[in-house]
C-alpha positions in Angstrom: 0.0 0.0 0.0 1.1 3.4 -0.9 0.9 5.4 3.0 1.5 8.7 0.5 -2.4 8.0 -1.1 -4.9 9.2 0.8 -7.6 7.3 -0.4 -5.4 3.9 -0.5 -4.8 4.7 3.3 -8.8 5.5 4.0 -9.4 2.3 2.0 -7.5 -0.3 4.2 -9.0 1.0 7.4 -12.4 0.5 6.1 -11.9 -2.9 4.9 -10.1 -4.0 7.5 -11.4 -3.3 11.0 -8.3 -2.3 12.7 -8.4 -2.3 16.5 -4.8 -0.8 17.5 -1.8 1.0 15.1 1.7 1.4 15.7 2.9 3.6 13.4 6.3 3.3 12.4 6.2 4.1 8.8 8.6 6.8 7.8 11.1 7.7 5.3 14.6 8.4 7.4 17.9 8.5 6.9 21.3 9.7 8.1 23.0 13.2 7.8 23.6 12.5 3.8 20.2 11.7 2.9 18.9 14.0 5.3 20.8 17.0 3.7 20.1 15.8 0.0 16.6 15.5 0.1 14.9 17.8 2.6 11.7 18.4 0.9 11.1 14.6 0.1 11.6 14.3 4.3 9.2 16.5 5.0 6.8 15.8 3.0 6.6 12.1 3.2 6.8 11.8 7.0 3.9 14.6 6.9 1.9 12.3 4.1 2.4 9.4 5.8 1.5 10.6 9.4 -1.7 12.7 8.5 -3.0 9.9 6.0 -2.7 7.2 8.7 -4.1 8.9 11.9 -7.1 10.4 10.6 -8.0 7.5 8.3 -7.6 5.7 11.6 -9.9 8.2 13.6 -11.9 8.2 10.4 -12.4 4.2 11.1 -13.2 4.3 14.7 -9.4 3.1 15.9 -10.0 4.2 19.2 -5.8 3.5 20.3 -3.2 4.6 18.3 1.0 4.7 19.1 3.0 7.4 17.0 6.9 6.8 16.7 8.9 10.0 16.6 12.0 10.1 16.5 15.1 12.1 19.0 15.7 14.7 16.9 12.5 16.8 17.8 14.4 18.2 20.4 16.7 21.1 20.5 20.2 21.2 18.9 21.7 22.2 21.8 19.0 20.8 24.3 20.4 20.0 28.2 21.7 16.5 27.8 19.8 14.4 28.7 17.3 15.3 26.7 13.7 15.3 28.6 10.5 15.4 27.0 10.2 19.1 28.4 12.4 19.9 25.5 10.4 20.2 22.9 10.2 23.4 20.9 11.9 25.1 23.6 14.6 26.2 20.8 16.0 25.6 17.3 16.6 22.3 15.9 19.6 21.1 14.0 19.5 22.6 11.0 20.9 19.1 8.8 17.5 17.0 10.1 14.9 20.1 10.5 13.0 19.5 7.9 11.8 15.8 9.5 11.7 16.8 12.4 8.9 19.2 12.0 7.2 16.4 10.1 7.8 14.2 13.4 6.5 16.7 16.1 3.6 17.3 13.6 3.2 13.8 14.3 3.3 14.5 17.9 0.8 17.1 18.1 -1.3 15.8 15.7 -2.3 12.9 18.0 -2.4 15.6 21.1 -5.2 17.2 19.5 -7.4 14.3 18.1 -7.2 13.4 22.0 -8.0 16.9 23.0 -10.7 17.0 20.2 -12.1 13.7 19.7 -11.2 12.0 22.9 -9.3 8.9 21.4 -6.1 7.8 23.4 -3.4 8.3 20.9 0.1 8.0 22.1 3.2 9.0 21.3 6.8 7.6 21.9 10.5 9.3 20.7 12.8 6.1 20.2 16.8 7.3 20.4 18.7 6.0 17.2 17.5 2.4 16.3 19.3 -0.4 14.8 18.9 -3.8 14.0 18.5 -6.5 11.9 16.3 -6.1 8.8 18.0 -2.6 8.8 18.7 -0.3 5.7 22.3 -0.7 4.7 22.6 1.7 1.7 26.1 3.2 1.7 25.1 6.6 1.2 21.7 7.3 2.7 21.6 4.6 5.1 22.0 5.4 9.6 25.2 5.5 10.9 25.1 2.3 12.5 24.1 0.3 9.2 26.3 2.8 7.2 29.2 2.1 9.4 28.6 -2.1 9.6 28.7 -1.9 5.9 31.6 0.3 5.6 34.0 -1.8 8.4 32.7 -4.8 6.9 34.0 -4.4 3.2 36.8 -2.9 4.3 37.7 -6.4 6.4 36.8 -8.2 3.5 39.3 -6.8 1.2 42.0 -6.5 4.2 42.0 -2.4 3.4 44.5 -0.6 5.4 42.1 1.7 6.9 38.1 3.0 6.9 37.0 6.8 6.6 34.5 7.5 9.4 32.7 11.0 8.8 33.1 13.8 11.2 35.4 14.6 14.2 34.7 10.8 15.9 33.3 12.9 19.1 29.8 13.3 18.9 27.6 11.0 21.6 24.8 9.3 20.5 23.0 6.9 22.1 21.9 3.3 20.3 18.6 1.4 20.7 18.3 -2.2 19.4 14.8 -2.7 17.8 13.4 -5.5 19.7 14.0 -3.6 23.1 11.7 -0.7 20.5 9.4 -3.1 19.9 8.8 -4.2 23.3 8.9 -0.6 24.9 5.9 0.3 22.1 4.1 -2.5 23.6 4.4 -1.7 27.2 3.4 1.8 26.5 0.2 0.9 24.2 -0.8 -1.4 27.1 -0.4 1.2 29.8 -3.8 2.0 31.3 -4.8 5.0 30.0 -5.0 6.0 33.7 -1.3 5.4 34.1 -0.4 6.9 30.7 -1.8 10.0 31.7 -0.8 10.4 35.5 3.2 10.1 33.6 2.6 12.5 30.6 0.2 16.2 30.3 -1.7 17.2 28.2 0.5 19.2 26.3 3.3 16.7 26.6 1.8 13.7 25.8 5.0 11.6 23.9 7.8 9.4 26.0 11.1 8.8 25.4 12.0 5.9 24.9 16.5 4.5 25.1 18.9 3.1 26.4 20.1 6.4 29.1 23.5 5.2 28.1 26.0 6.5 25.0 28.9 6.6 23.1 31.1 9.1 21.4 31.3 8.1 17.0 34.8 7.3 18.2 34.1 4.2 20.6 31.1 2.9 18.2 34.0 2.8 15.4 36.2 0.7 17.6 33.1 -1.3 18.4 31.9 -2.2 14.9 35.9 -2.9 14.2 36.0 -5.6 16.7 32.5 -6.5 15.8 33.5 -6.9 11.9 37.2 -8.4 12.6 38.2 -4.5 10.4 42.2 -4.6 11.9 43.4 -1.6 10.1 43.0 1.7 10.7 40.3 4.5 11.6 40.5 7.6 10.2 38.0 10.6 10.9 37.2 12.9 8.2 37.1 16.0 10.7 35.6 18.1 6.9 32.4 16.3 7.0 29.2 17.5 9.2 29.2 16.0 13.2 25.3 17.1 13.8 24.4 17.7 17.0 27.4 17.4 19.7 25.4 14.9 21.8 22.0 13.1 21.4 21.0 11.4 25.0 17.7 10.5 26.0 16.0 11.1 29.6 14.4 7.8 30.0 13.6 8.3 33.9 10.2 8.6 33.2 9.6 5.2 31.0 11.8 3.7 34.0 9.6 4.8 36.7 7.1 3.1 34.8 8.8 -0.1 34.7 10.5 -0.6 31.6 14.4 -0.5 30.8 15.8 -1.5 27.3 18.2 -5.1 27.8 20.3 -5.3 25.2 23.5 -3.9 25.7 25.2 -2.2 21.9 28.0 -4.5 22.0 25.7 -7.4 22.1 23.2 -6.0 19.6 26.2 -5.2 17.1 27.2 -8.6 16.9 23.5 -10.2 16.2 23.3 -7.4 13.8 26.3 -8.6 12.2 25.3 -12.1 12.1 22.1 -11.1 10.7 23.8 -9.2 7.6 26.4 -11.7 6.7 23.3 -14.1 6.5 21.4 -11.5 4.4 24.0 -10.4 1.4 22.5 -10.8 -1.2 19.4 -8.8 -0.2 21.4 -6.2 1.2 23.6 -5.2 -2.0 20.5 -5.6 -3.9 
C-alpha cells in the first residue's frame, strides 16, 4: 500500500477493522540523505502521518502509538534530553525538515485526544538499529552505514576506513526488539497510568537506552564487531550534527521498563544477521 495515497490509506482502514496502530512508517535517513533530500523528508513523513491517523480516527481506531523520533528536540538541548524539551529552541539545522514532520506527528495525536477523545500515544525512540535494517552506503544510519563500511573494508584487508566527522559526537543506540517491546508496554499502559506520567500538552515518552557513546568508541566497536584490523581515520571536513544526542528515559523507567540489550551485544547479532542476508542487502 502506498501510505502517500490518501484514499489507498482511507481504503484499508475500512476494509479492514483495525483495532490498535503502531505507526512506524517513515522515510529516514542519516545526515547524507537528510541533507540531500529535505523536501522529500518532510513531505513524506507529513503524508504518511496525516493519511494514517485520521484515516484511523476516520475508522473508529479508538488507540493509536505514534513513533517519533530524537531529533524533535533542540540542537543544543540539556543533555539528557527530557521530553520538556520540545520546541523550547532551534533544531539542528541538517535534520529540521523531519523533524517538523515528526513533532507534527506528535501534536497531531495531542489534538485528536484533546478534540475527539481517542487515546493516541506518542513515543521518541533514540537511534534504532537492527537487523532487517537499511544498509545503503550513502543514505543509510550510521550504524548500518558504518557495519557496511567496516565490513568491506575487512573483506578486502583495506588498510584503513573513513568515518565522517570529528569521531566525538555521543549518540545513544537502541536495538529494535528492546523498541518493539517498549511500544508494547506503553500501548498497554492503562490509560489511567499513561496519563498520570505525561500532560496534556506533553503527551510523547522517550523511549533509550540512558546510556551513549562518542562516534569514536562505536567505530572501535563495529571494528572488533566486523574483525576490520586496520585503521580508523575521521574525516574532521564532513558534518558532526548535534554534539550529543542522550535521551531522559527516567520517566519510562519509573514506569517499569528499561531497554536489555547492551550495543556491543546487539552489534554482533546485527552482524550475524547481515552476513546471512548479502544478497538482499547489495541488492
Amino acid at each position: 500500500m502506498d501510505l502517500l495515497n490518501q484514499d489507498a490509506v482511507r481504503s484499508f482502514f475500512a476494509n479492514e477493522h483495525i483495532d490498535e496502530v503502531y505507526l512506524a512508517a517513515a522515510k529516514v535517513g542519516g545526515i547524507v540523505a537528510n541533507n540531500n533530500y529535505p523536501a522529500d523528508f518532510i513531505y513524506e513523513n507529513l503524508m504518511i502521518e496525516c493519511n494514517i491517523i485520521h484515516s484511523a480516527f476516520i475508522a473508529g481506531v479508538k488507540r493509536l502509538l505514534f513513533l517519533g523520533s530524537s531529533c524533535i528536540y533542540p540542537k543544543l538541548a540539556e543533555q539528557p534530553m527530557q521530553e520538556t524539551a520540545l520546541l523550547t529552541a532551534t533544531l539542528e539545522p541538517t535534520n529540521e525538515p523531519y523533524a517538523i514532520a515528526k513533532i507534527a506527528g506528535i501534536k497531531l495525536c495531542e489534538s485528536y485526544n484533546r478534540q475527539y477523545g481517542v487515546d493516541y500515544r506518542s513515543v521518541m525512540p533514540t537511534n534504532l538499529y537492527g537487523e532487517n535494517d537499511n544498509f545503503h552506503p550513502e543514505n543509510s544510519h550510521v550504524i548500518p552505514a558504518m557495519m557496511r563500511r567496516f565490513h568491506e573494508a575487512a573483506e578486502s584487508n583495506a588498510p584503513e576506513v573513513v568515518v565522517w566527522g570529528t569521531g566525538a559526537p555521543m549518540r545513544e543506540f537502541l536495538h529494535v526488539d528492546d523498541m518493539a517491546e517498549a511500544s508494547v508496554f506503553v500501548m498497554n499502559l492503562s490509560k489511567a497510568v499513561y496519563a498520570a506520567n505525561t500532560q496534556e500538552m506533553l503527551s510523547h515518552i522517550n523511549v533509550g537506552t540512558g546510556i551513549d557513546c562518542t562516534i569514536a568508541e562505536l567505530a572501535q566497536t563495529m571494528a572488533k564487531v566486523t574483525g576490520f584490523n586496520g585503521v580508523i581515520r575521521f574525516d574532521a571536513d564532513k558534518p558532526d550534527g548535534a554534539p550529543r544526542k542522550l535521551m531522559d528515559v527516567s520517566r519510562l523507567a519509573n514506569m517499569g521498563w528499561r531497554a536489555s540489550i547492551s550495543l556491543e551485544v546487539g552489534l554482533s547479532s546485527t552482524y550475524r544477521w547481515f552476513l546471512a542476508s548479502q544478497a538482499t542487502i547489495r541488492a
